[in-house]
Residue, then its C-alpha position, 0 to 999 in steps of 0.5 A: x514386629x508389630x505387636x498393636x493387636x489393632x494394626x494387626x486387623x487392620x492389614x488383615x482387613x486391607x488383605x481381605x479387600x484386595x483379595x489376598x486368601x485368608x489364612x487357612x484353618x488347622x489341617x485335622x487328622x484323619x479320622x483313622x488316626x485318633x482311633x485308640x491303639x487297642x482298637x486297632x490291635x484287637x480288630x488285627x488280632x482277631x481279623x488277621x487271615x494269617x493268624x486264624x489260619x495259624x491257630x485253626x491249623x494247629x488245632x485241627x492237627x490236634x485233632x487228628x493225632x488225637x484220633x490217630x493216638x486213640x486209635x494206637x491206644x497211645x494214653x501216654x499221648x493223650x495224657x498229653x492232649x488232653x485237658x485236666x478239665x475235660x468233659x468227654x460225652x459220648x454218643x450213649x450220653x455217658x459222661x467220663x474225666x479225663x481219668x475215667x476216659x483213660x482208665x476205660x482205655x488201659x483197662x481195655x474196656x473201650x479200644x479204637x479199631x479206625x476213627x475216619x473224621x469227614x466234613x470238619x470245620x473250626x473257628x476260634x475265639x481267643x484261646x478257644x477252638x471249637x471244631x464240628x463235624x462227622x466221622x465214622x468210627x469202629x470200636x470194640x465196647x466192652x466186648x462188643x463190637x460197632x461201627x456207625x458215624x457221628x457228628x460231634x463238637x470238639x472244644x480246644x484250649x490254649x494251654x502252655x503254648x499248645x492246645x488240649x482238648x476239654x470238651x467233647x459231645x457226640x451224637x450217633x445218625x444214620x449214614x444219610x443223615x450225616x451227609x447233612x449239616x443240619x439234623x432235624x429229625x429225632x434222635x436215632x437213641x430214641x429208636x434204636x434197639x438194644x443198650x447204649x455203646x459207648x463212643 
């Protein structure tokens, strides 16, 4: 082998002359390719159809044998269910724990008759799942009995492989007004006559 780097240009330069192709670039990779492994791992973890689909399955049955058990009166359920963390609002604005929602349940301060959710949609963000909508509910408060629907938000959080709630809001509207998705109108709290129920 001729190893001369001068003969070497030479032939290269006759090969040209006599319309030989000249030799060709290295072939590049594919863009796709020299994306960083991470990217592509985050982009199907959160845009896989199958694992959302999964997640917001599981976590709206979550909610409804929450539902279901506050209706039984079911604590030894909710325990369960329910994050040591938890922020429950009700619709009256009355903030509870985790111990005082329960406690309000075994005391029966606050019993269940029938929880109904309507409309319900939820998204997930890595290890949270919010879920919206509307529900009519029927209850007994302290002594008192009342039905009405709300439209609430439910916060839920991965925790030792399942999910628990830890953030509750409700808001109480009239019934027409829960048909809609969007509330533009004041609060019926502010007009509404008596004292607050609990929910």
């Amino acid at each position: 082998m001729d190893r001369d780097p001068r003969r070497s240009l030479e032939r290269y330069n006759e090969a040209g002359e006599k319309g030989a192709s000249a030799p060709k670039p290295p072939r590049r990779a594919h863009p796709e390719s020299t994306q960083p492994v991470g990217k592509g791992l985050a982009a199907t973890a959160g845009g896989g159809a199958m694992a959302d689909s999964d997640d917001e399955r599981d976590i709206m049955q979550c909610d409804d044998r929450r539902f279901k058990a506050m209706v039984r009166g079911d604590v030894a359920a909710l325990r369960m269910g329910l994050s040591d963390h938890l922020t429950y609002t009700h619709t009256s604005g009355v903030h509870d724990t985790k111990a005082q929602f329960l406690g309000s349940l075994t005391l029966g301060q606050l019993s269940y008759k029938s929880i109904i959710p309507e409309a319900r949609s939820v998204r997930v963000y890595g290890g949270a799942g919010i879920v919206t909508g509307t529900a009519r509910m029927e209850i007994t408060a302290r002594g008192q009995d009342a039905r009405f629907r709300i439209r609430y938000l439910a916060v839920y959080v991965k925790a030792q492989d399942r999910w628990q709630l830890v953030a509750w809001q409700s808001t109480r509207v009239p019934d027409a007004e829960a048909e809609s998705p969007e509330d533009s109108g004041p609060s019926p709290l502010l007009s509404a006559p008596g004292p607050p129920v609990l929910r």
